[in-house]
C-alpha positions as CSV (number, residue, x, y, z in Angstrom):
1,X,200.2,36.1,83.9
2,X,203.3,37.0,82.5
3,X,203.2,39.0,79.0
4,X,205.2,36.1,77.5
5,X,202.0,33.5,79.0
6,X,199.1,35.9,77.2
7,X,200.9,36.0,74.6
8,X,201.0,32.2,73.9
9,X,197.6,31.8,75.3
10,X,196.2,34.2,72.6
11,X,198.0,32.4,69.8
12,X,196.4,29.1,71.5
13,X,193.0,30.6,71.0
14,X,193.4,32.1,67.7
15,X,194.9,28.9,66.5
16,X,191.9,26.6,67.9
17,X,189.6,28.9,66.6
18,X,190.9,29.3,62.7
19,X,191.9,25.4,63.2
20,X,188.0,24.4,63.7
21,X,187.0,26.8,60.8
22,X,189.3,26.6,58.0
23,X,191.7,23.0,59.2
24,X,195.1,22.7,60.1
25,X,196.5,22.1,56.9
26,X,194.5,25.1,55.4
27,X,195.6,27.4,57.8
28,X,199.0,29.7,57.1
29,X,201.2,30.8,60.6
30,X,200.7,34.5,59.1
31,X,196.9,34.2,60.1
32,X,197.2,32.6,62.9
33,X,199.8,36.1,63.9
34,X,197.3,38.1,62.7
35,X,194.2,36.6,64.5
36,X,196.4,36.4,67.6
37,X,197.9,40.4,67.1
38,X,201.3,38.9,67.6
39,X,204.3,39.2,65.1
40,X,205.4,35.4,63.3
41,X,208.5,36.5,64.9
42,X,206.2,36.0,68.6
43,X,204.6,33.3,67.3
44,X,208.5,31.2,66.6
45,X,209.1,32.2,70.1
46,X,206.6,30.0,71.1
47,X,206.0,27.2,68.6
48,X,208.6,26.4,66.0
49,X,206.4,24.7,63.7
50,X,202.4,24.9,63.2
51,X,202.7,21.1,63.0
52,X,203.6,21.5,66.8
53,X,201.0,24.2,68.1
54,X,198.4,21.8,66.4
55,X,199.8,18.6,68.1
56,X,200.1,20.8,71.7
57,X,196.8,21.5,71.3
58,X,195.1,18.1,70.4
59,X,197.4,16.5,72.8
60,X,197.1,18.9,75.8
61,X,193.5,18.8,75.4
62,X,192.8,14.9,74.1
63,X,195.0,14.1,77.9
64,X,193.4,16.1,79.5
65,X,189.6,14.9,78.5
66,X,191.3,11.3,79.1
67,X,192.6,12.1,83.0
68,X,189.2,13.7,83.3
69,X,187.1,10.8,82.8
70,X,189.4,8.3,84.2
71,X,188.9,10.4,87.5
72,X,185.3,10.4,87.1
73,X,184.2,6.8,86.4
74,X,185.2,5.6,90.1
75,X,182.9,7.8,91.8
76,X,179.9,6.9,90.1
77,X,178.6,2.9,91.7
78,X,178.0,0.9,88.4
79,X,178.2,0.8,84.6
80,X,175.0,3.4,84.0
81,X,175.8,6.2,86.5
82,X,179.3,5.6,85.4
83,X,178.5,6.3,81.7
84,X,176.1,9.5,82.6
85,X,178.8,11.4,84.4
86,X,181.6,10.6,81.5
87,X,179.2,11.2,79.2
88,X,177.8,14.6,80.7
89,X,181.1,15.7,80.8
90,X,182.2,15.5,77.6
91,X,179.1,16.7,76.4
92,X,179.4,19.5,78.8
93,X,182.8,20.5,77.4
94,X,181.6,20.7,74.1
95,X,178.6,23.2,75.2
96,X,180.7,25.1,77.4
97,X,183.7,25.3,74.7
98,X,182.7,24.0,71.1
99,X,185.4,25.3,69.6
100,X,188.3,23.4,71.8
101,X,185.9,20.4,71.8
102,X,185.4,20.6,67.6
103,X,189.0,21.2,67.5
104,X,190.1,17.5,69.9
105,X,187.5,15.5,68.2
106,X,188.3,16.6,63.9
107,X,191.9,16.4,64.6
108,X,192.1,12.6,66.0
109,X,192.4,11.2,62.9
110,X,195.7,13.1,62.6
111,X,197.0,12.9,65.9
112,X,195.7,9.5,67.6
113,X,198.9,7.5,66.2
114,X,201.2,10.1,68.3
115,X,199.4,9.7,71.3
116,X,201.4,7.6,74.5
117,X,200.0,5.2,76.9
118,X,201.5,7.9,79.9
119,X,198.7,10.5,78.7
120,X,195.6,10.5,79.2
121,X,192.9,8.7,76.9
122,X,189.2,8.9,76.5
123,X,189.0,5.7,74.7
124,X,191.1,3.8,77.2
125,X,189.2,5.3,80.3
126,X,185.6,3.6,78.5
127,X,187.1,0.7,77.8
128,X,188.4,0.2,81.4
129,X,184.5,0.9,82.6
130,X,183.6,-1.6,80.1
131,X,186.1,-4.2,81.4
132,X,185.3,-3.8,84.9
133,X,181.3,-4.1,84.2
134,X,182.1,-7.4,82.5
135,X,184.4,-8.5,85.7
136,X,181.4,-7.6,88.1
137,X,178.4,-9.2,85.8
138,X,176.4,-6.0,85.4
139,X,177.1,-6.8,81.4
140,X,177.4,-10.2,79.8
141,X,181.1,-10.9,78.5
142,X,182.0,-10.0,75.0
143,X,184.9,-8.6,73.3
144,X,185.7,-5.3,75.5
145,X,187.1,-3.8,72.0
146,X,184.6,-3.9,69.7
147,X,181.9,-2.9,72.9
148,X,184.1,0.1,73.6
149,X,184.4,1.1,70.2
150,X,180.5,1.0,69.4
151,X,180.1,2.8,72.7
152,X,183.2,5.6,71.9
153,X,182.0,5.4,68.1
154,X,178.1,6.5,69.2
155,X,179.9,9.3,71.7
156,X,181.8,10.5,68.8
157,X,178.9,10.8,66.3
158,X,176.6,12.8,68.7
159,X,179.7,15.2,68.7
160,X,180.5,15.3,65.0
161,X,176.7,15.9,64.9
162,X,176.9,18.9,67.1
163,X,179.7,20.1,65.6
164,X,177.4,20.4,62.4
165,X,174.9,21.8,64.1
166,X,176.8,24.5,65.1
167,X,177.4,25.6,61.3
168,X,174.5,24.6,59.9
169,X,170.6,24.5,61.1
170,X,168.1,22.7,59.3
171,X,167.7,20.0,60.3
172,X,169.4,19.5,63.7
173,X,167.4,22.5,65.2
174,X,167.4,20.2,68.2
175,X,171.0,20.4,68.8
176,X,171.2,24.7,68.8
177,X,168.8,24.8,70.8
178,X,168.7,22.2,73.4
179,X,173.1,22.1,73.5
180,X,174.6,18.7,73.8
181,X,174.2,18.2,77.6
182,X,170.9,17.6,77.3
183,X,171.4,14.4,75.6
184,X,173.8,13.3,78.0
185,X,171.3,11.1,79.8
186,X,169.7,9.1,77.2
187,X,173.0,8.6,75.3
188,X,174.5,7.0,77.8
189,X,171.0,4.7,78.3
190,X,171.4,4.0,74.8
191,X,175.1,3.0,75.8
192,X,174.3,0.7,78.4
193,X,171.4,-1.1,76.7
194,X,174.0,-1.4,73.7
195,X,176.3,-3.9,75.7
196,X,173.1,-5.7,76.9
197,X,172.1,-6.7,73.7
């Protein structure tokens, strides 16, 4: 890597990480610099705004999740094994990388209304499952919004409660010490016999 591509890699990291513990808005470019042992002269180079790192961040990252999924649901045969692998994947992510994971899922609220249809989106890659399990019968018909945004909506509140887990213990013990993954399975169960009903 070029010194120019650690550089912005490190201010990447620092940023997620002070981002996740102290918010966007409460965090100053100076301690961003600091955490990332770059100058705010470096860090300009490379972001002219912290407005912008934040929205390269959320939408590098909310894409990427999106495009992830989007590949995954076609190699899985039906609406449950379908839901598993997204699901495990996300949940996954969030073991493997909390921090980048925490980071996506508290920022939506300040990012979603920037987001194009040209990147990728979890939401949209559910909701196309959804539609296509309604097309072949495996679920009765219903209104593919409101069924994607339960199942997207129960997704995000596993995270949210992960995320708390992760500062705090008592009394989501379960979460430290099993990691998210775990529940990947039964989630997406819960999922399925949700659009069922």
């Amino acid at each position: 890597m070029r010194d120019g591509t650690k550089t912005k890699e490190r201010i990447k990291k620092a940023a997620l990480r002070l981002f996740v513990e102290q918010g966007v808005a409460e965090t100053s470019i100076r301690e961003i610099a600091k955490a990332a042992k770059v100058s705010q002269g470096a860090m300009y180079n490379h972001y002219t705004s912290k407005d912008e790192l934040a929205w390269d961040l959320f939408s590098t990252h909310f894409s990427e999740f999106g495009l992830e999924l989007r590949r995954i649901a076609p190699a899985n045969p039906d609406l449950p094994t379908k839901f598993r692998a997204m699901i495990r994947y996300v949940f996954e992510r969030f073991d493997a990388d909390w921090v980048l994971v925490s980071y996506v899922f508290l920022a939506r609220h300040q990012f979603l209304g920037r987001i194009t249809r040209r990147q990728g989106n979890p939401y949209s890659a559910f909701h196309n499952v959804i539609a296509e399990a309604m097309r072949r019968g495996e679920i009765p018909r219903q209104d593919v919004e409101v069924a994607t945004s339960l199942v997207v909506g129960g997704i995000i509140q596993m995270i949210d409660t992960a995320i708390l887990a992760k500062r705090y213990d008592y009394p989501l013990r379960r979460f430290r010490k099993q990691g998210l993954e775990a529940l990947s399975e039964p989630v997406a169960d819960a999922c399925v016999h949700l659009l069922m009903a």
